[in-house]
Every structure is written in C-alpha cells, then in structure tokens.
N, C-alpha and C positions, 0 to 999 in steps of 0.2 A: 679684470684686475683694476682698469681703471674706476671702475665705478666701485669697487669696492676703498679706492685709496678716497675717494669723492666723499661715501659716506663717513670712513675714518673723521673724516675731516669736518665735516657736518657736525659729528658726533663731537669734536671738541669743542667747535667752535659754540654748538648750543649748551653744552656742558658750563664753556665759562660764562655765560649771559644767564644761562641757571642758577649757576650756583654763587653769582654776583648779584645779581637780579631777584630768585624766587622764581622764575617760570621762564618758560618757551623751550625746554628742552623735549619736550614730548610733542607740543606742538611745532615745533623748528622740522624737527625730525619727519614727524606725520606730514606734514606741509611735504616735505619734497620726495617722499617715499609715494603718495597720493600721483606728486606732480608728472613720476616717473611710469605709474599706469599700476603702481599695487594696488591687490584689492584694499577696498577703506576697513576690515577688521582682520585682514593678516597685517595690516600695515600700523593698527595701534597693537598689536599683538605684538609684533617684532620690536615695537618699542617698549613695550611695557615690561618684558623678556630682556632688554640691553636694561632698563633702567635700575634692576632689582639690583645691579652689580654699581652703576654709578653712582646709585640712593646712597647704598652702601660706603663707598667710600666717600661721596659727599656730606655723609651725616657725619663722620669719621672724623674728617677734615674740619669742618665745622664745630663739632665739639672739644677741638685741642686749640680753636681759635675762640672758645668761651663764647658762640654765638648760637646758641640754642636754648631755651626755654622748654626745660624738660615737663613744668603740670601743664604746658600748651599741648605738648608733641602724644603725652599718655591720652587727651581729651578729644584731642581733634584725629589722631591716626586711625583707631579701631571705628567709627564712622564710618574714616574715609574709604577704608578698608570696603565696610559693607558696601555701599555707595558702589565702589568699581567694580567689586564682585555684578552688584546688578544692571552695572551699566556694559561690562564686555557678554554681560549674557545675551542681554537686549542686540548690541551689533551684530552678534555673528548669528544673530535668527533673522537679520534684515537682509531682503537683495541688494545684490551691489548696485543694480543701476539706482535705488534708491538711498541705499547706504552713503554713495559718494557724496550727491550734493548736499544730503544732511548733514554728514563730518563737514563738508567746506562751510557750511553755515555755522553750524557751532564755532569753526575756528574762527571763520570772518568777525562773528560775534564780541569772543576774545581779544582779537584781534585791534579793534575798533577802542574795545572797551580801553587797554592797556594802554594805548594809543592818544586816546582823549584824556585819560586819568592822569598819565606821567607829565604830558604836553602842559594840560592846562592846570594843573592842581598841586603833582609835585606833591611832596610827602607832611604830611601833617606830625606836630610834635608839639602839639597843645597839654594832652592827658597822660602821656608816657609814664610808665608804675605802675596804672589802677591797670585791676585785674577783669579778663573775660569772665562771663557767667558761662556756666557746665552748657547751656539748653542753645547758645548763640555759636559756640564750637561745634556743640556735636551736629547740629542743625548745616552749618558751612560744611563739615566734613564729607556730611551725607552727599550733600548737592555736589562739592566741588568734584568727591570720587567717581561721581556716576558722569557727569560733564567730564571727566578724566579718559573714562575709557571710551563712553560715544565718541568724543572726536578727536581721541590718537595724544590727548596731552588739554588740561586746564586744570588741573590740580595746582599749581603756582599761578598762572593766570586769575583763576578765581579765589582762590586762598589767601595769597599774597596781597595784592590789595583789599580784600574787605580785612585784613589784620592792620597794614598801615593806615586806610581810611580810619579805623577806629581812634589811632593815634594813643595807643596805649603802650607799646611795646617799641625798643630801640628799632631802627630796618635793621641793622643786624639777625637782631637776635627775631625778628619775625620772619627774615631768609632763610636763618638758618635753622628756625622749628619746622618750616616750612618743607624744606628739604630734607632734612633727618625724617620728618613723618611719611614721606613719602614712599620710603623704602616697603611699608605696607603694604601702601596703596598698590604698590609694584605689585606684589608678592598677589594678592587680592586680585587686582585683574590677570594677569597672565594664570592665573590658577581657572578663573572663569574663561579664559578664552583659549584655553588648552581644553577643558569638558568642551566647548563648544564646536572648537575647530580641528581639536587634535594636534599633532606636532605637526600635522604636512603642513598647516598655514603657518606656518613658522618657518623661515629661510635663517638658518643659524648662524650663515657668511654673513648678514646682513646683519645680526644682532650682533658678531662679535666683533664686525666692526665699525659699529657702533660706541660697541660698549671700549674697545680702545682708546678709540678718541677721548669717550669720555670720563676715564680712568685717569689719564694725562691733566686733561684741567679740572678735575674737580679740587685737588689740594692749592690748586693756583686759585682759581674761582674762590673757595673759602678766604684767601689771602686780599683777596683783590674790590671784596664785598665792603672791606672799612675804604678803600679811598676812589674807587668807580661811582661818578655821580651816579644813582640809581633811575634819575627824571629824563636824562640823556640815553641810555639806553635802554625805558623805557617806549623812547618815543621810534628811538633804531627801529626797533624787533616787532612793537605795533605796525608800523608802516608794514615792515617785510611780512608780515602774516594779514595785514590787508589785500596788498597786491598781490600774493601768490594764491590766495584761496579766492580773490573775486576772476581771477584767472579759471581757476577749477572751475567756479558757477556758469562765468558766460562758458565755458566751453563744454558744459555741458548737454545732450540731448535735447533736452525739455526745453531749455530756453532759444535754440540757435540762433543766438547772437552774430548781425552782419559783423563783416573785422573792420568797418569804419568806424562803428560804434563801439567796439571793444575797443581798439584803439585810443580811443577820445575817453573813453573812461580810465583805461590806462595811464594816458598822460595827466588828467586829471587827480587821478591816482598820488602820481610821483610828483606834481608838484604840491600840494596838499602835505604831504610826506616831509619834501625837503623846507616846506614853511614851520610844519612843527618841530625837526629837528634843530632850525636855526633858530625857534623861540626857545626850544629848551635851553641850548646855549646860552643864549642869551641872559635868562631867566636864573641861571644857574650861576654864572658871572653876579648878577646880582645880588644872590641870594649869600655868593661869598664874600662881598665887598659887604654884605651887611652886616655877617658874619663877625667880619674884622673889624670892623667900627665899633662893635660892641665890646669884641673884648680888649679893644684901645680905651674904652671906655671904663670898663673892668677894673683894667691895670692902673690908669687913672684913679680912680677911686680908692683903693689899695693902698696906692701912693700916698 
C-alpha cells in the first residue's frame, strides 16, 4: 500500500513539472520505477499505459487554457506516434541486463541535456509567430517518439526544447502542443508494448496509481505553466534525472563501480546541481528586473 500511496505521489508530482514544464513525467516516473528493480520495458510500459489517461486530460486542460497550437500538435503527433510504436518494439526484444543501462543512458542523456539548456540558456523569444516547416516536425516527432519509448519518457524532453530553442512559439503554447500530442504517442507505445510484452508486463496497481496522481495536477499544471518560471524548474528535474540514472549506471554489473568512487561522483553530482539551481534563480531575478525596466520604460513613452 505504501508503495502504491509513493507512486500516487510520483505520479503528481511529475504530472505538475509536465504539464508546467513540457517533460519529465515519463522520465520522472521511469527513473524511479527502474530505481525500484522493474524491468526497463514493463517499466516504460506501465508508463506509457498511465500516460494515455493524463495526456488526456492534460491536453484537456490545456486547451481551455488557449495553450495549444493545434497545425503543431496535427504535424508533429502522428510521427511521433510512429516513432514509439518502433521504439517500444525495439525495448521489449532487448535483455534486461542490457535494456537497463541503455534506458539509464538515454535518460542520463536527457537528463544532462535539460539540465544544461534551462541552466544556461533559458528560453529564447527572438522569432516567436514564424511558423515550423512540415519536414523539421515530423523529422522531431519521429526521433523524439522512439527516444520516448526506449527510455520510459523523452517525448517533452526532446520535443519541448528543440520547439523553444527554435524560438518561434509562446512556451505556453509549445507546453502545451507538446503535451496535447502526446496523448498519441501514449496510445502508440503501449499498443507496441502490449504485442510485445502482453498485459503480464503491465502491473495495473502501478498504472492506476499513477495515473491518479496524475489526473489531480494535470488541470493544476495547465494553470501554473503561465507563472512557474520554466528555466527554474528546468534546472530542478535535470539535476533529479542526472543523479538518479548515474546511480542506475555505476550500480550496474558491467561497470562495478568501488562506493568511494560512486560516492565522490555523487557528491559531485549534487553540488554541480545546487550551483545550477542557484544560477537559474539568480538568472531569473534578472531576467525579471529587466522585464520591469522595460515596461517602465514602455509606460514612459506612452506618457
């Protein structure tokens, strides 16, 4: 019971940093379902199976909050669709001892990437209006779907920032195409990892409490996407999916890592971590005093 009230909880908490954010509910999720000892393709399985229902209400939510971009979500979804379909086919014909540390790479990957993007770069809003080409969507879809089901969640991950790096579209409304198309992708992999695995790789306790959690904040999370700096908890959920998947690596077989040196990687880890969190603050303070100055400036003018 307790572990079932634990993932509940999981399940919210990744739900609101999804659906504020654009990703880490698949990978939030996979990260501690992995950490727990599931196999690495019952364990994007059981996610992908919870997601169908929080896409759902996520996209829902989203779209009565006017944060969705419906020619993004038609161009980029069916892709992405494909994409997962052949990336849960791919996992569940892989061994686990092999499957695990490749999902922990993929996520670390992620991970890293999110990490370093929100820290140091923070959101671009140079080109906002001009429109994506058909061939740069469906091309992202394809990739982000299949990096979606190999490692339990990068569908936001991967989506989500190369949409803001482009700097064409509100972060709103690139969250929440993002999340609306997702619902596919859901649909997509759990279809491929049902032929593959069947319902036994599927623990249902585990998906529906999941998908509780994440029922609870997805209307919040749509809410919370206009005033949740996005470069701040950015830099949160990178760290958290650094440290818990380089955890998976060193403890894995192949590499048997001494625990003095996991350790010291560890702590390296987390202060690394707490340094980009304190610059995204930082950074984010700035970026609002500059904010203000301009439209005192504005007002000014007007005057």
């Amino acid at each position: 019971m307790r572990q079932l009230v634990l993932l509940a909880l999981v399940g919210l908490g990744a739900q609101l940093v999804d659906g504020s954010l654009g990703m880490a509910y698949g990978v939030t999720s996979s990260t501690l379902l992995l950490a727990i000892g599931t196999n690495p393709a019952a364990a994007s399985a059981t996610v992908h199976v919870a997601e169908i229902g929080t896409t759902l209400a996520s996209g829902v939510a989203h779209w009565r909050f006017g944060n969705v971009d419906w020619s993004v979500v038609r161009r980029i979804a069916l892709p992405g669709a494909v994409g997962a379909f052949l990336g849960a086919t791919v996992l569940s014909n892989l061994d686990t001892s092999i499957a695990k540390p490749l999902m922990a790479v993929v996520l670390l990957a992620l991970g890293l990437y999110v990490l370093t993007r929100f820290t140091l770069v923070g959101l671009r809003r140079d080109r906002l209006g001009t429109t994506h080409g058909r061939p740069f969507l469906a091309g992202l879809g394809l990739f982000a779907g299949f990096v979606d089901a190999t490692g339990g969640g990068g569908w936001g991950p991967v989506g989500t920032p190369a949409l803001l790096a482009s700097g064409r579209m509100e972060p709103r409304k690139v969250i929440g195409s993002i999340d609306t198309s997702e619902f596919l992708v859901s649909v997509a992999a759990s279809a491929g990892f049902l032929i593959g695995l069947g319902s036994a790789g599927i623990d249902l306790r585990w998906v529906l409490a999941l998908l509780a959690g994440g029922l609870v904040a997805a209307p919040i999370a749509a809410y919370l996407v206009r005033t949740v700096p996005p470069r701040l908890l950015g830099s949160l959920v990178g760290g958290m999916i650094v440290l818990t998947n380089t955890r998976t690596l060193l403890g894995a077989d192949l590499l048997e890592t001494p625990a003095l040196v996991a350790t010291a990687v560890y702590a390296v880890i987390v202060l690394v971590w707490i340094a980009a969190v304190t610059w995204s603050v930082k950074e984010h303070r700035v970026e609002r005093r500059e904010e203000a100055r301009r439209e005192r400036v504005a007002a000014g003018s007007d005057a």
